[in-house]
C-alpha positions as CSV (number, residue, x, y, z in Angstrom):
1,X,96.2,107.8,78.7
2,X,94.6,107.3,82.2
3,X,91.1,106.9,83.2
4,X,89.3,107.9,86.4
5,X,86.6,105.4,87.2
6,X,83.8,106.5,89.5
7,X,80.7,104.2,90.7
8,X,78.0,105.5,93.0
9,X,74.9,104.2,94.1
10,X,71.8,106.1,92.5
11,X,68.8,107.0,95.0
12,X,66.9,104.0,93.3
13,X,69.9,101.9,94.1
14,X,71.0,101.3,90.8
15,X,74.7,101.5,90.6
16,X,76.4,104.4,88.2
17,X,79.7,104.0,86.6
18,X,81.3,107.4,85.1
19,X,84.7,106.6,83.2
20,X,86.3,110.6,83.2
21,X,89.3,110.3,80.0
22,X,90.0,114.5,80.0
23,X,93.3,115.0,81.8
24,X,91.9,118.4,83.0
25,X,88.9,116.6,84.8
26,X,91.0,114.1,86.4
27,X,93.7,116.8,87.8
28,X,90.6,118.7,89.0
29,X,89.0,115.4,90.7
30,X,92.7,114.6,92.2
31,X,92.5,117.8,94.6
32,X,89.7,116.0,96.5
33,X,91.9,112.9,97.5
34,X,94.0,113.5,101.0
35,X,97.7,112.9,99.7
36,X,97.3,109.0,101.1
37,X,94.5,108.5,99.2
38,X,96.4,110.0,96.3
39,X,99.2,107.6,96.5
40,X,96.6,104.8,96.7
41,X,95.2,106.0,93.5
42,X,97.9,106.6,91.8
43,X,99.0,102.5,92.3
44,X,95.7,101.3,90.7
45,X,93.9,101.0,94.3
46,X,90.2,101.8,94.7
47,X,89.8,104.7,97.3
48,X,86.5,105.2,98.8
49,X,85.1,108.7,99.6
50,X,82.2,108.7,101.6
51,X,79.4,106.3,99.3
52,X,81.7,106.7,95.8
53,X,84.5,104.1,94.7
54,X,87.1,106.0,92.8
55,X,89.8,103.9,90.6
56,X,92.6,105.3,88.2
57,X,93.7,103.2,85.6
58,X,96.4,103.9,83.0
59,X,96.9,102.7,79.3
């Protein structure tokens, strides 16, 4: 099973980590990638979109 690992930065500057586990949620959070991003992702490399760190990691 894979898991999408997101960390922000809050406004108080504390840092967030979501861990996203539903297969739906990560398909629908894959459409935001650009496909080299994707391909990144998809090897285990942390993309960055704009201020958010995005890692996938499989079981």
């Amino acid at each position: 099973m894979s898991v999408l690992i997101r960390k922000y930065k809050l406004t108080t500057g504390l840092v967030q980590e979501e861990r996203i586990d539903d297969p739906e949620r990560i398909e629908r959070y894959m459409r935001i990638f650009d496909r080299e991003d994707v391909k990144k992702i998809q090897t285990g490399q942390k993309v960055f979109i704009e201020k958010d760190e995005w890692q996938l990691i499989e079981d």
